[in-house]
C-alpha positions in Angstrom: 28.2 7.0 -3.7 25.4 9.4 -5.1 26.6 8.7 -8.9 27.3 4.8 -7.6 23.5 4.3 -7.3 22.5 6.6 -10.2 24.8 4.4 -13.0 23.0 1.1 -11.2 19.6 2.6 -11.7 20.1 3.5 -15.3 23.0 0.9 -16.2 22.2 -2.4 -14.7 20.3 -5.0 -15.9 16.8 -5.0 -15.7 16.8 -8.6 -14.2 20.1 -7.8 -11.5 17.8 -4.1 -10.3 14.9 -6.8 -9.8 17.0 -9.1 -7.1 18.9 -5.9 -5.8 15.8 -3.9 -5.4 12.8 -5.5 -5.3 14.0 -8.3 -2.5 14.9 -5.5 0.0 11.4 -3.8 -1.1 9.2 -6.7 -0.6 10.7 -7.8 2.8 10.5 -4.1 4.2 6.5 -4.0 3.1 6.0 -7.7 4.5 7.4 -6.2 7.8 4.7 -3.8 7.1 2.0 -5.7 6.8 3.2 -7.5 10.0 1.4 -4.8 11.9 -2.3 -5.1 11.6 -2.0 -9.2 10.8 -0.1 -10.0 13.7 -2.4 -7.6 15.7 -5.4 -9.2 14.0 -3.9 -13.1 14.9 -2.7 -11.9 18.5 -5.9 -10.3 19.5 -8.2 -13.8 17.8 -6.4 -16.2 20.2 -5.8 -13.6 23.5 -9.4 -11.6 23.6 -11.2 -13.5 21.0 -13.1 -13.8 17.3 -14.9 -10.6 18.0 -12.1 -8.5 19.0 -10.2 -9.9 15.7 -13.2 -8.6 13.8 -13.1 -5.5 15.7 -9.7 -4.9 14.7 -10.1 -5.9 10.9 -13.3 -3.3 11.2 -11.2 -0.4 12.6 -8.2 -0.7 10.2 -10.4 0.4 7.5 -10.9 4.0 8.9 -6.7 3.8 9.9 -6.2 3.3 6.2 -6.6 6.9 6.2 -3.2 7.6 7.7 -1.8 5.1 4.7 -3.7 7.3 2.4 -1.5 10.5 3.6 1.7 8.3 3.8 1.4 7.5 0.2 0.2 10.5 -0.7 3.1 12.4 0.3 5.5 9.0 -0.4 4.7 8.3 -3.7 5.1 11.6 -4.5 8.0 12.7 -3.2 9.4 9.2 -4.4 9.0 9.8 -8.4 10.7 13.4 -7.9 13.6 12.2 -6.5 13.7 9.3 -8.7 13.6 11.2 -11.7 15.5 14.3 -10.2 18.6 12.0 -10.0 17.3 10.5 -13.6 18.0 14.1 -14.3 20.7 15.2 -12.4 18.7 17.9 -10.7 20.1 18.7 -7.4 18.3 22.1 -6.4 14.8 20.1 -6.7 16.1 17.0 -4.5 17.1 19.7 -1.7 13.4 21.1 -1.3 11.8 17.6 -1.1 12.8 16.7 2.8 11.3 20.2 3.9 8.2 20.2 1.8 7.2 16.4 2.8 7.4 17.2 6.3 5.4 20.3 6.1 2.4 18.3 4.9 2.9 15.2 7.1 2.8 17.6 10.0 -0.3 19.8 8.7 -2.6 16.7 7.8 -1.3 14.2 10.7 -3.0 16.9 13.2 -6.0 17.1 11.0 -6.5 13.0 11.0 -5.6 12.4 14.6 -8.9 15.2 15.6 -11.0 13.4 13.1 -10.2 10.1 13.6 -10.9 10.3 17.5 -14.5 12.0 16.7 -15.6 10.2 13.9 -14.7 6.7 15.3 -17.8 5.6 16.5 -19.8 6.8 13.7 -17.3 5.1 11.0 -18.3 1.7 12.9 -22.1 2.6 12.9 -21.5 3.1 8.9 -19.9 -0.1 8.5 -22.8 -1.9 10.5 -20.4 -2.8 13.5 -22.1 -3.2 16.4 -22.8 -4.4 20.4 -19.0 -5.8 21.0 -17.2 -5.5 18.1 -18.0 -1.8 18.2 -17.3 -1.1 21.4 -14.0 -2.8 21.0 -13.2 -0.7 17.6 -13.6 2.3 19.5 -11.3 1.7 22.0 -8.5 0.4 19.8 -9.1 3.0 17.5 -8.8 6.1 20.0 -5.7 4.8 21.2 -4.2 4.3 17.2 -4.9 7.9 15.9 -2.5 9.4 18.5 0.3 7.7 16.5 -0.7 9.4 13.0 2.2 12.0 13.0 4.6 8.9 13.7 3.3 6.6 11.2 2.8 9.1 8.5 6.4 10.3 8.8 8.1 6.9 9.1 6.0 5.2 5.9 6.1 8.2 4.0 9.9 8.6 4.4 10.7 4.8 4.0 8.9 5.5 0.6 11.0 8.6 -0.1 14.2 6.6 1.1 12.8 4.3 -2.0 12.3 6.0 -4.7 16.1 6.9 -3.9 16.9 3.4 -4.1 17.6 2.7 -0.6 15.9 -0.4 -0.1 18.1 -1.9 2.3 17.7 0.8 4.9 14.1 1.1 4.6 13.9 -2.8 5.4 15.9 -2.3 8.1 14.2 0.3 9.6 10.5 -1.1 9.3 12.2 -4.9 10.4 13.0 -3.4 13.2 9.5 -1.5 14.1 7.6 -4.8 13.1 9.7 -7.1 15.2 9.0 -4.7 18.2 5.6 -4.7 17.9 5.2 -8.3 17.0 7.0 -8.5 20.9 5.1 -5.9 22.4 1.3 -7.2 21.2 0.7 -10.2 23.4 2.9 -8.8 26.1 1.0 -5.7 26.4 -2.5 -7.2 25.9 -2.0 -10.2 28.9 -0.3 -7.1 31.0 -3.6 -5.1 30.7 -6.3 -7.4 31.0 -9.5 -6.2 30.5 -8.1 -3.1 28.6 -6.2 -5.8 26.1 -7.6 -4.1 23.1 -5.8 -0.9 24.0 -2.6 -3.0 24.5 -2.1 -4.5 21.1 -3.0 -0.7 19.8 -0.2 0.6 22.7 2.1 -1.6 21.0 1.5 -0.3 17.1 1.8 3.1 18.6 5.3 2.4 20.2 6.4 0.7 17.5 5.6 3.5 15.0 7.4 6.2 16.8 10.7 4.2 17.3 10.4 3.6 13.1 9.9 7.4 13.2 13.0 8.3 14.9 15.2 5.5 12.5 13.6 7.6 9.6 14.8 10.7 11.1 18.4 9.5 11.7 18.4 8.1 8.1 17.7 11.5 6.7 19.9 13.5 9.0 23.2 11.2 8.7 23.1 8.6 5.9 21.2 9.4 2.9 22.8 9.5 -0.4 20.8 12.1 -1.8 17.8 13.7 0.6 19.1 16.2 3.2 17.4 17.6 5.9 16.3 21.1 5.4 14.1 23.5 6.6 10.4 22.5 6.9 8.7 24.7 4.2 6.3 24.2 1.6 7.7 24.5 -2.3 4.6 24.9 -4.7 6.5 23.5 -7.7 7.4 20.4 -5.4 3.9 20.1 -4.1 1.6 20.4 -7.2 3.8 17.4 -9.0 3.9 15.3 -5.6 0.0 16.1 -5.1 -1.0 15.1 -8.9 1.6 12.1 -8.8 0.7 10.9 -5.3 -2.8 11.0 -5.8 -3.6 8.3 -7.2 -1.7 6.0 -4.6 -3.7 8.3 -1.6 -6.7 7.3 -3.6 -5.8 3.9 -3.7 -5.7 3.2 -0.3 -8.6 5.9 0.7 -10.4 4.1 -1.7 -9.5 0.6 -0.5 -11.0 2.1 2.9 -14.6 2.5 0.9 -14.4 -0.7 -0.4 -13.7 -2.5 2.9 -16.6 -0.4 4.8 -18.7 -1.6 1.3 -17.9 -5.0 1.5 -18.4 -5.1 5.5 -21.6 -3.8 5.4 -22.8 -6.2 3.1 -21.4 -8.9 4.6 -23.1 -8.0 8.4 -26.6 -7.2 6.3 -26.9 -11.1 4.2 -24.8 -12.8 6.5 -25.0 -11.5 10.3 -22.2 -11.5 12.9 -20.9 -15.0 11.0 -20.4 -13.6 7.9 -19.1 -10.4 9.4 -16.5 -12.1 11.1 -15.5 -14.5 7.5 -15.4 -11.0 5.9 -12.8 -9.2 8.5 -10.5 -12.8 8.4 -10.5 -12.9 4.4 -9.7 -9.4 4.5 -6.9 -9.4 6.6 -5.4 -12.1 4.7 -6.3 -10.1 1.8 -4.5 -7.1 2.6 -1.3 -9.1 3.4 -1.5 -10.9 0.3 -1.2 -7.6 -1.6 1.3 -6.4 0.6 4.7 -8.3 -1.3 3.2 -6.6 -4.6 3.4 -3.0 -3.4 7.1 -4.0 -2.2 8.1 -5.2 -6.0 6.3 -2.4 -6.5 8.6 -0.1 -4.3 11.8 -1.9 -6.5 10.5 -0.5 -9.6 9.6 2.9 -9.1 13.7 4.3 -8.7 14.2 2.4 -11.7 11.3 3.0 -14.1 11.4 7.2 -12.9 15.2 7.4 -13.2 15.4 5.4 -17.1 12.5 7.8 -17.9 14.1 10.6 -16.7 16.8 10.2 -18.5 14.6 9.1 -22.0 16.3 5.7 -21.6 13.0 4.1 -23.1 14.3 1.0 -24.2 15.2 -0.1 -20.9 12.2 1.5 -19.1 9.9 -1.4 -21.3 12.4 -4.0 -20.3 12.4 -3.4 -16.6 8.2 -3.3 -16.9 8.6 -6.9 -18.6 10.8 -8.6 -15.8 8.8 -6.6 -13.0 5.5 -8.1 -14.5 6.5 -11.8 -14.5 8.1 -11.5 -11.0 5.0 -10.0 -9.8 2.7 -12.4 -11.4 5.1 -15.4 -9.7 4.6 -13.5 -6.0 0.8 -13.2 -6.3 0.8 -17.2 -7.1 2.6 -17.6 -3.7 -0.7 -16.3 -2.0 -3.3 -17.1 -4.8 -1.6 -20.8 -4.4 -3.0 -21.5 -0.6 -5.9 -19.4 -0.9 -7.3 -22.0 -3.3 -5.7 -24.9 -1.3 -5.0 -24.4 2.4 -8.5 -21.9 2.9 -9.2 -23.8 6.6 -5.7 -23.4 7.5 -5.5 -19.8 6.8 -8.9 -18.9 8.1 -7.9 -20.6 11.3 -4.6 -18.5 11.9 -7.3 -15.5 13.4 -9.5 -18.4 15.2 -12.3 -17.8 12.9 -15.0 -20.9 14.8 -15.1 -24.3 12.4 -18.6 -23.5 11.5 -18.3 -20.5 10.6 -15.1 -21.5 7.9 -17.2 -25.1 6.9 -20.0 -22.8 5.8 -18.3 -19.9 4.4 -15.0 -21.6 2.9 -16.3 -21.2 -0.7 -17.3 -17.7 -0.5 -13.7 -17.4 0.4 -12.2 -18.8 -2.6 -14.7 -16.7 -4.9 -13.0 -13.5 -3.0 -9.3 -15.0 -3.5 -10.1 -16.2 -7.4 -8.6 -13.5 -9.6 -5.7 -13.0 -7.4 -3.3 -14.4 -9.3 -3.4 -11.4 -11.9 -3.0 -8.6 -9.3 0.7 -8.1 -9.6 0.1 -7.1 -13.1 -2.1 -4.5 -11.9 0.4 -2.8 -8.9 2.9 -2.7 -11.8 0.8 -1.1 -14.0 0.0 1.3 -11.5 3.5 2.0 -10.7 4.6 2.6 -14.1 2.0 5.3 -14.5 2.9 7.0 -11.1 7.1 6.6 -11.9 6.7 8.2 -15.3 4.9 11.4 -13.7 1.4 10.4 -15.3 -0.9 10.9 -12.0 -4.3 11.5 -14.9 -4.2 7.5 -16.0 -3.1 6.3 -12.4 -6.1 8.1 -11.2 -8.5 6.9 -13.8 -7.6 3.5 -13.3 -8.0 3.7 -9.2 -11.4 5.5 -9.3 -12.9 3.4 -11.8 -11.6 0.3 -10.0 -12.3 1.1 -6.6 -15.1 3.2 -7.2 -16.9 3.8 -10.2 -17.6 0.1 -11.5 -17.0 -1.8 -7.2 -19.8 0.5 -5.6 -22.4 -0.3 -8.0 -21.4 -4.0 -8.5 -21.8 -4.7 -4.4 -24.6 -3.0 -4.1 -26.8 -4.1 -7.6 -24.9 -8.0 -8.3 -26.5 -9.1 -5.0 -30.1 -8.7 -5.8 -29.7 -9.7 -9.3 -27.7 -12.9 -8.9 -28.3 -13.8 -4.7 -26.2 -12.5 -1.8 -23.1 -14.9 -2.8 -22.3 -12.1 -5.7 -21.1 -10.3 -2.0 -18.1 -12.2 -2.5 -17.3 -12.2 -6.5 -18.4 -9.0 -7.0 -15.0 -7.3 -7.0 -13.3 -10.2 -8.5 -15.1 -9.3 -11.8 -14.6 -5.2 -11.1 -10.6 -6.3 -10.4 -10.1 -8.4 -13.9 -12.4 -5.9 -15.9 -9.5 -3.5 -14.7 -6.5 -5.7 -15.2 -7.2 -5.6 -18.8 -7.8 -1.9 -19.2 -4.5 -0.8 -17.7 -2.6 -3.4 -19.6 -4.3 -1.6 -22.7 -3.0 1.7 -21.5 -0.1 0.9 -20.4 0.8 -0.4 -23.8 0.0 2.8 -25.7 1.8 4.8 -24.0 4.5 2.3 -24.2 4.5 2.7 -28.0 4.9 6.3 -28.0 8.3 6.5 -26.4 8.9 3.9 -28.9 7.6 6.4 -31.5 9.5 9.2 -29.2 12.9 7.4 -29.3 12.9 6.9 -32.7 12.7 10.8 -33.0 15.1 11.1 -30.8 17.5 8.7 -32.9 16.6 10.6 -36.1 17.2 14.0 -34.7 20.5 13.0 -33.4 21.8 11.2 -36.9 20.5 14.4 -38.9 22.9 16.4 -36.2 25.9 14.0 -36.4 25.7 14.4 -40.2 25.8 18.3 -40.0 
């Protein structure tokens, strides 16, 4: 079984790994995503608009917790990958110990944060009168689940990046159709404390994927044992540097939500406020299908690279890309053309999507070009290279978004709130592409060596 899945990841087709893998992937992080949309649509049509927006408002301080998943995920996903690239067995025993050594220590240190800083996270995003008070609530109630959701998604990606995309759909189907049942159960069950129902239900629904996880682990994994829980420096430092970049990602995203909020409530009140939660829980779901091709190509891109298979490294990255860019059409598609419709799934008010559809399609307008830029991303993180995955996250979602929302307003009138990050997103599209490509050409360069060195050794 173990060499089985090894000889497809480095054997196979480029274009079979993409059905096999990425099909799996992309249903398991749509399942995902189910969580805070369905909360989000749920909590629109059984409490109302404002407890939607609450919602939308909170999930950008919960981010954190999907900060620490992929931290630890991604990380300990391109070691194993490229461990069984390499046939490396001692390092794959260490990584179940050391990856729940650090989703313990830092699942304690969010869950106290989270519940003190709440209130003051909403204050900083401009949330206020009922949509704060509502944030609060279903906040305090979420960060009690951070050990259960950090295990569970940082394990599903582990389970990954060992090619076992089947079981990790399986496991978060079966987490997402609980709490899809549990939401508007819950919230009619507890009335006036319906805010703390649909967060009940995310809660219960994380620690049943938690315990699939664990049985995965412990009885069927091809590859990842359980050992004991202990921290390997030589196992850390690689998933810290490799991981980072995906934690920063999604931290990051976190900053540009509370950005983008806050500008939204200052030129546009409560109206625009709510607009701004609806688009980005949309927005977030869109990406969602991208980070699951995304979860295909990692076991294949680190295991070819880890064993110097370049060639076929550079063909799986040329597949992946066109499949991506095809997936992000199937939400860029009805963002440009079905806006009302999809506004109206969180019972956003008419007048509030008559006035506000066009600042919607600004903010959906480069999406088309995104799965190019996941798959970028991944490359760089399934090759080991954490430096150029970090460089392109910080300046994306950092360096050139900050200043853009908070200058291209009063230079070019409050509708640049909504195409500001277009133009940061596309600026970066193109810059990863470029160096993506160089480093492209130097396993070319490297594999020529490689063919060189081996013809001067066959000859003597």
């Amino acid at each position: 079984m173990k060499q089985d899945m090894k000889t497809q990841l480095l054997t196979k087709s480029p274009k079979e790994l993409l059905f096999k893998l990425a099909i799996p992937g992309i249903i398991g992080m749509l399942v995902i995503g189910l969580y805070p949309f369905m909360d989000g649509i749920f909590a629109g049509r059984l409490i109302g608009d404002y407890a939607m927006s609450a919602i939308s408002v909170s999930m950008s301080l919960t981010i954190i917790n999907g900060g620490i998943s992929a931290l630890i995920g991604v990380g300990s996903a391109s070691i194993v990958s490229r461990a069984i690239g390499k046939g490396d067995k001692e390092t794959i025993d260490k990584i179940f110990g050391n990856f729940c050594y650090w989703v313990i220590l830092f699942s304690a240190i969010i869950t106290i944060a989270g519940l003190i800083f709440a209130p003051h996270f909403l204050d900083m995003v401009g949330a206020k009168g009922n949509i704060k008070e509502l944030g609060v609530r279903y906040l305090r109630v979420v960060f009690f689940g951070s050990l259960f959701v950090n295990f569970a998604q940082a394990g599903n990606m582990t389970m990954r990046g060992e090619g076992a995309l089947k079981q990790s759909m399986m496991i978060m189907g079966t987490g997402a159709i609980l709490n899809i049942m549990l939401d508007p159960i819950l919230m009619k069950l507890m009335g006036e404390y319906a805010i703390e129902g649909a967060a009940i239900a995310t809660v219960l629904s994380q620690i049943v994927q938690a315990l699939l996880t664990f049985h995965y682990f412990s009885k069927k994994s091809s590859f990842v044992k359980i050992h004991k829980v202990k921290k390997y420096k030589a196992i850390y430092r690689e998933m810290f540097s490799i991981g980072s970049s995906a934690m920063m990602m999604q931290i990051l995203f976190a900053v540009q939500q509370t950005f983008l909020f806050k500008q939204a409530f200052v030129y546009g009140g409560d109206n625009w406020g709510i607009l701004m939660s609806a688009t980005m829980r949309l927005y977030m779901f869109s990406f969602i299908p991208l980070w699951g091709m995304s979860q295909g190509l990692q076991p294949v891109i680190g295991a070819n690279f880890g064993a110097k298979q370049y060639g076929r490294v550079k063909d799986t990255m040329k597949i992946f890309m066109c499949g991506a860019t095809i997936l992000a059409a199937a939400s860029w598609i009805p963002s440009m053309f079905c806006s009302d419709t999809l506004l109206s799934l969180f019972s956003v008010r008419h007048e509030i999507i008559e006035a506000g559809v066009k600042n919607f399609k600004m903010f959906y307008s480069t999406f088309i070009l995104y799965g190019i830029m996941i798959m970028t991303l991944t490359f760089f993180q399934s090759i080991g290279d954490g430096k150029k995955a970090g460089i392109i996250v910080l300046l994306r979602q950092l360096v050139l978004f900050i200043p853009a929302i908070l200058l291209l307003p009063k230079l070019f009138g409050v509708s640049a709130v909504w195409w500001a990050e277009p133009i940061v997103d596309f600026t970066m599209i193109i810059a990863g592409l470029f160096l993506m490509l160089n480093v492209m050409r130097k396993m070319e360069k490297e594999a020529v060596r490689s063919e060189e060195r081996f013809s001067r050794n066959a000859e003597t």
